[in-house]
Structure formats: structure tokens, C-alpha cells
C-alpha positions in Angstrom: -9.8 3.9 4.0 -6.8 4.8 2.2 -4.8 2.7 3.3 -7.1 -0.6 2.5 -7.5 0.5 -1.2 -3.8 1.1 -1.9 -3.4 -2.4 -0.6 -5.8 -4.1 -2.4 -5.1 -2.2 -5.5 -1.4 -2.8 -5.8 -0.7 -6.1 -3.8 2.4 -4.4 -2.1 3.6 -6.0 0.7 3.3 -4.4 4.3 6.6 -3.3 4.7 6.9 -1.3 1.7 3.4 0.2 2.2 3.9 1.7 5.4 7.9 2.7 4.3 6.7 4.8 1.2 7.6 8.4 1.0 5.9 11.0 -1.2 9.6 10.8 -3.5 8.4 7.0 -4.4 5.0 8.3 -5.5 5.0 9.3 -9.3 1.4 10.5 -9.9 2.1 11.8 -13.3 3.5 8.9 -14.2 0.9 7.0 -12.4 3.5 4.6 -10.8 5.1 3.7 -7.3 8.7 3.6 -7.8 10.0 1.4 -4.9 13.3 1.4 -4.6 14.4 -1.6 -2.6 11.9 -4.1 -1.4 11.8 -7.0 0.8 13.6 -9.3 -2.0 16.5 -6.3 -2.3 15.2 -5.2 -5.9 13.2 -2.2 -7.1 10.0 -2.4 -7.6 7.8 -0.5 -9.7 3.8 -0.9 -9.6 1.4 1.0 -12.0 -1.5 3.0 -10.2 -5.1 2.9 -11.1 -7.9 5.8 -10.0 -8.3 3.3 -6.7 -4.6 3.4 -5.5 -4.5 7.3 -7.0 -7.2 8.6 -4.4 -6.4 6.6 -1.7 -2.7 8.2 -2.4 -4.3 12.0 -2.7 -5.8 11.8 0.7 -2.7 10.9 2.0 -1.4 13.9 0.8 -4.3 15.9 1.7 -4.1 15.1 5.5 -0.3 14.6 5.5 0.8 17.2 3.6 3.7 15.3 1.2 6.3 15.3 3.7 8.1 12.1 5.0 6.1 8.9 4.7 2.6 8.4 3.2 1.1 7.1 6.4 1.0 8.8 8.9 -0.5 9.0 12.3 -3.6 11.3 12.1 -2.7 12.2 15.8 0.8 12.5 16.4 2.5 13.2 13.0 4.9 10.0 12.8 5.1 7.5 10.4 3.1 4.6 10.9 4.9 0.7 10.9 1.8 -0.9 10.4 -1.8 -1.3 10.3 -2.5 -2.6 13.2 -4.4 0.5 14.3 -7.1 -0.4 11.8 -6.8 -3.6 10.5 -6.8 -6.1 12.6 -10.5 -4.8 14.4 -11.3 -4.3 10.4 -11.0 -8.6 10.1 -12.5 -9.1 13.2 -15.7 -7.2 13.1 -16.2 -8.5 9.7 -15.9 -11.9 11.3 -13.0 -13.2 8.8 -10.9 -15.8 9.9 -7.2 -16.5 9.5 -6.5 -13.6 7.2 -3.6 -10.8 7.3 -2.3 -8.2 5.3 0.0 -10.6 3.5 -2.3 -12.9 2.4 -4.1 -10.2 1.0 -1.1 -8.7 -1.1 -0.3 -12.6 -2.3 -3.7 -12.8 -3.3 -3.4 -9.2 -5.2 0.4 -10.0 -6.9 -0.5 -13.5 -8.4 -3.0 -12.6 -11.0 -0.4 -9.8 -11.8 2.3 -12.1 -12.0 0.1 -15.0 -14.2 -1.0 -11.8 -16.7 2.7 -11.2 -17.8 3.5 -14.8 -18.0 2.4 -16.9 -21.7 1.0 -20.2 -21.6 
């Protein structure tokens, strides 16, 4: 699921997942190049083979055009993952969790790793 592994393998927030476009995505490069987040700042997060192929089949099914996600059915950008993720948590039988939680959990260790001691 695409849109499961580019979450767990950047740790970007919801909001700027789902409001990508293919002009953020630098696949040479290897880098999303967001250009105003939540916090009003860029943002720019390196891409590894994960976060690559889940962004290539994006672009296979959507074609490059507008926003990564988009609905398989209709065409339009997608505002969220509720279509998927919130049966994904419950049929897994996890409690409490949410998409944010899952991109805190994904940004700390980035965070510590540039940080010394």
C-alpha cells in the first residue's frame, strides 16, 4: 500500500502527505521538497527504495498530474486516509493509534540522529 510505506518511511505528517504534488517529488534527487508545512517552513525529506516505489505507483496509476493521491475511482485528490486506514488499525486489532502518532514515531529517531550528545 503506497500510501502506508511513504508514511512509515518518511514520518511526514498527514497533511502534507495527502497535499503533495508530483512538482514536490524529486526522484533524481531522491528527495521530497515540501514547500510549506504545517509549522510554515519548508521541508525537505530524503527518499529511500521504500518511499521511491510506493511514490512510482502513484505515478503509475495517477499519471503525475496534480496530487500524488488520488482516488482510484473518481480522479480527485484524496484529504486523507480514512478510506484505508482506519479499517487497516482496526482489523489488525491496534488500539489508540492514528496516523500522527505514526509520523512522531518515524521523525524522532530522525530528529535524535542529527542531534550530538
Amino acid at each position: 500500500m503506497p500510501e502506508l510505506d511513504l508514511a512509515v518511511n518518511t514520518g511526514i505528517r498527514k497533511g502534507s502527505q495527502y497535499g503533495l504534488t508530483w512538482d514536490m517529488v524529486d526522484f533524481r534527487g531522491r528527495m521530497l521538497n515540501i514547500p510549506r508545512t504545517k509549522n510554515e517552513e519548508p521541508l525537505h525529506v530524503p527518499l529511500n527504495d521504500v518511499a521511491i516505489a510506493a511514490l512510482k505507483t502513484c505515478a503509475w496509476t495517477g499519471g503525475r498530474r496534480g496530487r500524488v493521491f488520488q482516488s482510484a475511482k473518481t480522479g480527485e485528490p484524496l484529504e486523507n486516509g480514512r478510506h484505508w486506514f482506519d479499517d487497516a488499525v482496526i482489523e489488525a486489532g491496534i488500539k489508540n493509534f492514528s496516523l500522527a502518532r505514526l509520523a512522531a514515531h518515524v521523525r524522532k529517531p530522525a530528529a535524535n540522529a542529527g542531534r550530538s550528545t
